[in-house]
C-alpha positions as a printed NumPy array, in Angstrom:
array([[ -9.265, -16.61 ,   3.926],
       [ -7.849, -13.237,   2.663],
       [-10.619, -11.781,   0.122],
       [ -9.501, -10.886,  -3.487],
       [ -9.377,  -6.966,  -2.004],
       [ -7.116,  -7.552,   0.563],
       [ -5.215,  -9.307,  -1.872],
       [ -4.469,  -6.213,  -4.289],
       [ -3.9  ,  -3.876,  -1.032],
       [ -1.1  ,  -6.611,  -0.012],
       [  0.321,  -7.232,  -2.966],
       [  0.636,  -3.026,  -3.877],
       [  1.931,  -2.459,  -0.736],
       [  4.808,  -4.835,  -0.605],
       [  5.719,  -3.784,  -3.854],
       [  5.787,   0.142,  -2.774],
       [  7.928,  -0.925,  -0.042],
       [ 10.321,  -3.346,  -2.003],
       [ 10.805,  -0.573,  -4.188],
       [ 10.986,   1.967,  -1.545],
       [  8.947,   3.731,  -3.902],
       [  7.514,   7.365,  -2.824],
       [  3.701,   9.128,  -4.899],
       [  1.87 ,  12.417,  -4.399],
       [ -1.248,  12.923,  -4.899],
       [ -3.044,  15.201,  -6.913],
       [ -5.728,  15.919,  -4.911],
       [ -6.051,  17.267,  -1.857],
       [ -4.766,  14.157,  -0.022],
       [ -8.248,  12.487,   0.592],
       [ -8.65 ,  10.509,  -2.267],
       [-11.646,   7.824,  -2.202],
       [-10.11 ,   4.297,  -1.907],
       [-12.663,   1.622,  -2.703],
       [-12.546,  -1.17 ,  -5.188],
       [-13.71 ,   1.113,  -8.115],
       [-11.39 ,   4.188,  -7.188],
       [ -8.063,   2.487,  -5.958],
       [ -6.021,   2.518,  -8.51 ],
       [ -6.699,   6.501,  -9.144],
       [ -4.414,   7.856,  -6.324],
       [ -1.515,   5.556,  -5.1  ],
       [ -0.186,   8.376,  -2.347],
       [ -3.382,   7.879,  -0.977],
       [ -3.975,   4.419,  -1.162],
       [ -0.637,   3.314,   0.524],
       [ -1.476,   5.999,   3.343],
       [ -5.008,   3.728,   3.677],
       [ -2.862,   0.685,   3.886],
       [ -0.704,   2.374,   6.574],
       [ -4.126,   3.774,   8.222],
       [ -5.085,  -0.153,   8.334],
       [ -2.381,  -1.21 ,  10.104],
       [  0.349,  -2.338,   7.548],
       [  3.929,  -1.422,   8.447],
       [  6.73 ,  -0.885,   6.119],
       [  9.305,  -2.498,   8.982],
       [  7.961,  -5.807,   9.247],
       [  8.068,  -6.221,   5.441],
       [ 12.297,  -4.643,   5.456],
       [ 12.957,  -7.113,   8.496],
       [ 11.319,  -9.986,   6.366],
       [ 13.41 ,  -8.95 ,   3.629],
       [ 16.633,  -8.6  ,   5.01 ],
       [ 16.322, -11.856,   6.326],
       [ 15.458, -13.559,   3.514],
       [ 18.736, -12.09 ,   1.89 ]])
């Protein structure tokens, strides 16, 4: 059973990559992402989703399948 967080981190990440959309951070690239902080810094919270093992090619594939 996926848990409400891994939820969110799914759901912003297929959107960045449907969108092919690109974010820079502010920071020095070492944002905190937790469940309080996430939504501060999306450059680095799609680089923790990529860190965790998400990839942007299985997502395209799915999606030019689908089409």
């Amino acid at each position: 059973m996926l848990s409400l967080r891994n939820i969110s981190c799914k759901s912003f990440f297929k959107r960045s990559v449907r969108r092919n959309l690109t974010y820079s951070c502010r920071g020095s690239r070492n944002c905190p992402i937790d469940q309080h902080h996430r939504n501060q810094c999306q450059y680095c919270r799609l680089r923790k989703c990529l860190k965790m093992g998400m990839r942007r090619e299985v997502l395209q594939q799915l999606y030019v399948h689908q089409e």
